[in-house]
Each structure stands twice: as structure tokens, then as C-alpha cells.
C-alpha positions as CSV (number, residue, x, y, z in Angstrom):
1,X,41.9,-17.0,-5.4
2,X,38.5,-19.0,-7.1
3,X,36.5,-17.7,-9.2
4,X,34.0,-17.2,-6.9
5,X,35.8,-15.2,-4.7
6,X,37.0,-12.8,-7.2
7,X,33.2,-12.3,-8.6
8,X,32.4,-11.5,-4.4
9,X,34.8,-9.2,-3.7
10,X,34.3,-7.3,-7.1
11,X,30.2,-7.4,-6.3
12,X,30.8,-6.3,-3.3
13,X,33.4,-3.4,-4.3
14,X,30.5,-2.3,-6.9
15,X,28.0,-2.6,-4.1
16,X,30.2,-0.3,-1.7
17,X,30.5,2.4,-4.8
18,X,26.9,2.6,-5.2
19,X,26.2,3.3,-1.7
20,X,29.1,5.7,-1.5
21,X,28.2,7.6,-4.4
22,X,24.3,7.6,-3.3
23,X,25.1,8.6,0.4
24,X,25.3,12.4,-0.2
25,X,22.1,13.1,-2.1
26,X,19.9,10.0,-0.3
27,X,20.8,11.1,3.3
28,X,19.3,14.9,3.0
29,X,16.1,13.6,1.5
30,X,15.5,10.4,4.3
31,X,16.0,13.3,6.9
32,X,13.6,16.0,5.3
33,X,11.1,12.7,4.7
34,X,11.3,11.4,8.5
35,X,11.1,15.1,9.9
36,X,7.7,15.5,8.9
37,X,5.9,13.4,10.8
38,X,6.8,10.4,13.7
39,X,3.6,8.0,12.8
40,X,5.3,5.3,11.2
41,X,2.0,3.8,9.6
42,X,1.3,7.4,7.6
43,X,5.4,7.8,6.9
44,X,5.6,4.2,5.0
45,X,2.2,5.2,3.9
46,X,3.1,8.2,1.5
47,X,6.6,6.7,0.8
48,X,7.0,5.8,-2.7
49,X,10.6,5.0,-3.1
50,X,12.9,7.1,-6.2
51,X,15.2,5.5,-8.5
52,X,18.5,6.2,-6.2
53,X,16.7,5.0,-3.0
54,X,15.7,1.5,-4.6
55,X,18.9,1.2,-6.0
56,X,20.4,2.2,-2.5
57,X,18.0,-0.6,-1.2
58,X,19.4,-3.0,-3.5
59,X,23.0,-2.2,-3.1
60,X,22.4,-3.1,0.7
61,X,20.8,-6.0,0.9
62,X,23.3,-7.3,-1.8
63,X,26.0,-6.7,0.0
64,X,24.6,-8.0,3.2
65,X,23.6,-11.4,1.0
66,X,27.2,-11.2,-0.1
67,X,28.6,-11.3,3.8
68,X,26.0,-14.0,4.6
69,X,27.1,-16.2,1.3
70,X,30.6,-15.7,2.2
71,X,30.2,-16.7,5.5
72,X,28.2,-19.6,5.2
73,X,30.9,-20.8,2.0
74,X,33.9,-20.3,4.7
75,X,31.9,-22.8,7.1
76,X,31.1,-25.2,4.8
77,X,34.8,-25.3,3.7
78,X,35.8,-25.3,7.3
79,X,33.7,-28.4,8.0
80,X,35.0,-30.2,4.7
81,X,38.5,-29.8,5.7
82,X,37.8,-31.0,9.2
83,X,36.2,-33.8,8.0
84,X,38.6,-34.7,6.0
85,X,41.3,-34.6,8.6
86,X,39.4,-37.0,10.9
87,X,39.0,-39.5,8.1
88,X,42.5,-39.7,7.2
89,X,43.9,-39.4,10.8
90,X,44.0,-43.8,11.4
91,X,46.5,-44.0,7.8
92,X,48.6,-41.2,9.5
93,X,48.7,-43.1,12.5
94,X,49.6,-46.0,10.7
95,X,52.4,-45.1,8.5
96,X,54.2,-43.0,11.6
């Protein structure tokens, strides 16, 4: 394993913890919020967002950068590799 991937998977281990541990306490107060009224313009209106929901927030769209990083890293490997294989295919050819 890189570097790289090592600091990934432990972001994204920290990432999962704080959404786990934040779950149980941020779930009960998004339902009691979004039960009192349907109008989304006045909802977002009075939201003002607490500590554990930003950090919630945050630990989301980390993680979902995280997936979208790692993906993008595995294609760009993918297309190094393959390019590499074409460019060296005419010496195989020649030394078989």
C-alpha cells in the first residue's frame, strides 16, 4: 500500500466514525425539524445548522470527495498502465 492510500482509507475510517457516532442524536432532531412544516423555502429559512450537524455535513461530503478522489486515482492508473502496455507491445513482438 502507498501512502496515499493508507491516509484514504484511515480519512475515510475517521469520516465513517463521525457519522456513526452523530447518527443517534442528529437523526431525532432532522425529524422533529422537518415535521414542522413542508414549505421548503421557510424550513432552510429558520435552519441554522449546530455544531454536530456541520460536522455531520462535513464528514459527508468528505467522504463522498474521498470515493470520487479514489476513483478518479484508480482511472488514471488504469490508463497509465494501458498505455504503457501498448507502447511496449512492438519490443515484445520483437524479442518473441
Amino acid at each position: 500500500m502507498t501512502r496515499r492510500t493508507l491516509w484514504t482509507v484511515l480519512a475515510s475510517v475517521v469520516a465513517l466514525l463521525l457519522i456513526a457516532s452523530q447518527a443517534p442524536t442528529l437523526i431525532p432532531v432532522l425529524r422533529e425539524r422537518m415535521s414542522g412544516g413542508t414549505d421548503l423555502r421557510t424550513m432552510f429559512g429558520q435552519w441554522t445548522l449546530l455544531p454536530r450537524e456541520a460536522a455531520m455535513v462535513i464528514a459527508v461530503i468528505s467522504l463522498l470527495g474521498l470515493v470520487v478522489s479514489g476513483w478518479w486515482w484508480q482511472r488514471r492508473i488504469r490508463k497509465r498502465r494501458a498505455t504503457a502496455a501498448d507502447a511496449s507491445a512492438p519490443f515484445a513482438a520483437v524479442l518473441d
